[in-house]
N, C-alpha and C positions, 0 to 999 in steps of 0.2 A: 498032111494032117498035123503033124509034129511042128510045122512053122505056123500052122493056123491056130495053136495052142500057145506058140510064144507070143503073135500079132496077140492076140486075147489079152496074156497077161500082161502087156506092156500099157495094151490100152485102160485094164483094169490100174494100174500103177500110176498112171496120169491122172485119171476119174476119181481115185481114191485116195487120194495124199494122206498119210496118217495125220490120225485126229486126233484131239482131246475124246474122251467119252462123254457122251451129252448132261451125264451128271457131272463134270466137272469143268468150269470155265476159271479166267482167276479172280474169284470176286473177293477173294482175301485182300486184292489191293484195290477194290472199290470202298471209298469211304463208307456212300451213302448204306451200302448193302453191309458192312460191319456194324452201322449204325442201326440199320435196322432189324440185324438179328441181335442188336444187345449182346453181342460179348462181352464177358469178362475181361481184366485187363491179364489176367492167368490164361486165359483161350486166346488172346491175341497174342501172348509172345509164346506159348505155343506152336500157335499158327505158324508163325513166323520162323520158328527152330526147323520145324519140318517141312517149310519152302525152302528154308536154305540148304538144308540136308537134300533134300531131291534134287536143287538148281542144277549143280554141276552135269549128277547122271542126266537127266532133263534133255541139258545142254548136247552133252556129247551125244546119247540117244540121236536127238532131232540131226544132228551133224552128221552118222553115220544113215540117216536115210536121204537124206540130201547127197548123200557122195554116191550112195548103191543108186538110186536115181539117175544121175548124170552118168553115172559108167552103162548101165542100163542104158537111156538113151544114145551114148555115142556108140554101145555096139551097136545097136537099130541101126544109125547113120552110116555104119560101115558097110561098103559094099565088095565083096558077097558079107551074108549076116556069118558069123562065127557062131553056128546054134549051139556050139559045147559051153563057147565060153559064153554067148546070151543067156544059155540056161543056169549056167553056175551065178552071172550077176542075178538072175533073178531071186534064183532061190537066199542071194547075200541079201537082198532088199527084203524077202520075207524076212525073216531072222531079224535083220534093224527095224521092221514095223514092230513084229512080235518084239522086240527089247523096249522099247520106247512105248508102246501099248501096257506091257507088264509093266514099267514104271508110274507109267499116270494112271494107270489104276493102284499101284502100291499109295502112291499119294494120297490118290481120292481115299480110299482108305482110312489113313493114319488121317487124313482130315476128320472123316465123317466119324470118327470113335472121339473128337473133340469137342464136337456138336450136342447137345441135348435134343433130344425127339424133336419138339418145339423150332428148336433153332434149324436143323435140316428141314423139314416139311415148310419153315418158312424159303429158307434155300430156292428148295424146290420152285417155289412160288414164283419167288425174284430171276428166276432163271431167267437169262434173256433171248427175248423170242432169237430163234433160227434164222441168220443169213440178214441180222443188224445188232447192234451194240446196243440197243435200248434196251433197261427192263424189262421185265413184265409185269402188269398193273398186280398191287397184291392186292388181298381180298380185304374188305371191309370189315371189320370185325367189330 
């Protein structure tokens, strides 16, 4: 039962790569999407102060689940599995998603208090569709 709960979580660890949160893509470095929320040139190097303030955490974040990942998979590969220490990389791999999750939402955050109503709900709009890199059509107005 105990190894049919680790098989679980490893498969859930493959299927679920940590993600951005769906409200948050990086459209701070799409022209067209600055251009059409009208930013100020004050909200742009804003913007900009508070991408570079998160890059590093960001960075390292993404780096420690990439590494709990791979230690994660080579005990799987090891035979017999080590379920003590399979369980301990698991539990290091939650911890690096929950790190790297609490950061890009700290971001998304300190983004959206830079936004005027207006310019989020446009946000919203231009969000690009799920599973491609295109826009979304905005609305007509």
């Amino acid at each position: 039962m105990k190894f049919r709960s680790i098989i679980l979580m490893f498969a859930l660890s493959v299927t679920l790569p940590a993600q951005m949160p769906n409200s948050l893509y990086p459209w701070w470095s799409n022209k067209l999407v600055v251009r059409q929320l009208n930013l100020s040139n004050g909200q742009i190097q804003q913007i900009r102060g508070v991408v570079s303030h998160y890059r590093p955490e960001l960075l390292e974040d993404r780096a420690k689940v990439l590494r709990a990942e791979q230690t994660l998979e080579d005990l799987f590969n090891h035979d017999p599995v080590d379920q003590p220490k399979t369980t301990q990389a698991i539990e290091q791999l939650i911890a690096a998603r929950s790190s790297l999750t609490r950061s890009l939402s700290e971001l998304s955050l300190k983004l959206r208090v830079l936004l005027t109503t207006p310019q989020w709900q446009q946000l919203q709009r231009l969000r690009p569709n799920h599973g491609g890199d295109e826009l979304a059509p905005t609305d007509a107005k």
